[in-house]
N, C-alpha and C positions, 0 to 999 in steps of 0.2 A: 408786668413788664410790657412796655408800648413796642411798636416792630423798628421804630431807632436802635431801641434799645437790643431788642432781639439781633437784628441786623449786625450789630457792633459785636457781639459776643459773639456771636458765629464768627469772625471774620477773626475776634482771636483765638477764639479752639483751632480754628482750622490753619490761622498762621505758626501756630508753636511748634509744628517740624515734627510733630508726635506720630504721625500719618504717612509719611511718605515725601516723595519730591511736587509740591506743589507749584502749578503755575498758573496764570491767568485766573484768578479769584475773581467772581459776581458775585456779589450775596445784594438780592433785592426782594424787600417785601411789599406786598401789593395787600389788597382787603380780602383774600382768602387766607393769604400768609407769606412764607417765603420760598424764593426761588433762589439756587444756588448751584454752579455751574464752573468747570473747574478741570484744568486737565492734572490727574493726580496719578503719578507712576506713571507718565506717556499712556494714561485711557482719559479719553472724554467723561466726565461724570456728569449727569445731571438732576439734582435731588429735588425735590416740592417739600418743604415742610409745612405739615397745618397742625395748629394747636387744639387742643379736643380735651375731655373731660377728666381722660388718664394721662395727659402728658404733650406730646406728640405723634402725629401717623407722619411717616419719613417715608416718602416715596420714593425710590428707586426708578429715573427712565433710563434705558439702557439696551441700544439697538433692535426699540421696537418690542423692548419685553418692561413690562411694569412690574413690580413689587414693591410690596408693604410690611413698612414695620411698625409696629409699635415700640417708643423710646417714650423713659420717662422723664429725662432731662436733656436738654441742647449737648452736655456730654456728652451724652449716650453715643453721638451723632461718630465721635470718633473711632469707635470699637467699632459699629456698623461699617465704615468707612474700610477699615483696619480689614475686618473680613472678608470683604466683599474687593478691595482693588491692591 
């Protein structure tokens, strides 16, 4: 999958309503991977995705505090989502 293609399919997991109240959607990929940015339930989110050998590491930045996940499909992205806002 090229990062068009990556890029596009984030934008429809994340539009499907599964998540919460979504506004102001970025999804941009750059040559490390993707950035995606997004106010979700009135919180600022701000994710990094980078592709890796198991899937994805799903960055969390988030007032200054960083975490990492490991997902093993662009799916994945909605449960992390789901738990965390």
């Amino acid at each position: 999958m090229n990062s068009l293609e990556m890029e596009n399919e984030i934008r429809v997991l994340l539009g499907s309503g599964e998540i919460g109240v979504l506004e102001g959607l970025l999804v941009d990929s750059a040559d490390w991977g993707v950035n995606i940015r997004m106010t979700l339930n009135e919180n600022f989110v701000e994710v990094d995705l980078i592709k890796n050998w198991d899937g994805f590491e799903m960055i969390l930045l988030d007032d200054q505090n960083r975490s990492s996940i490991q997902i093993d499909e662009l799916k994945d992205i909605l449960q992390v989502l789901k738990s965390h806002y």
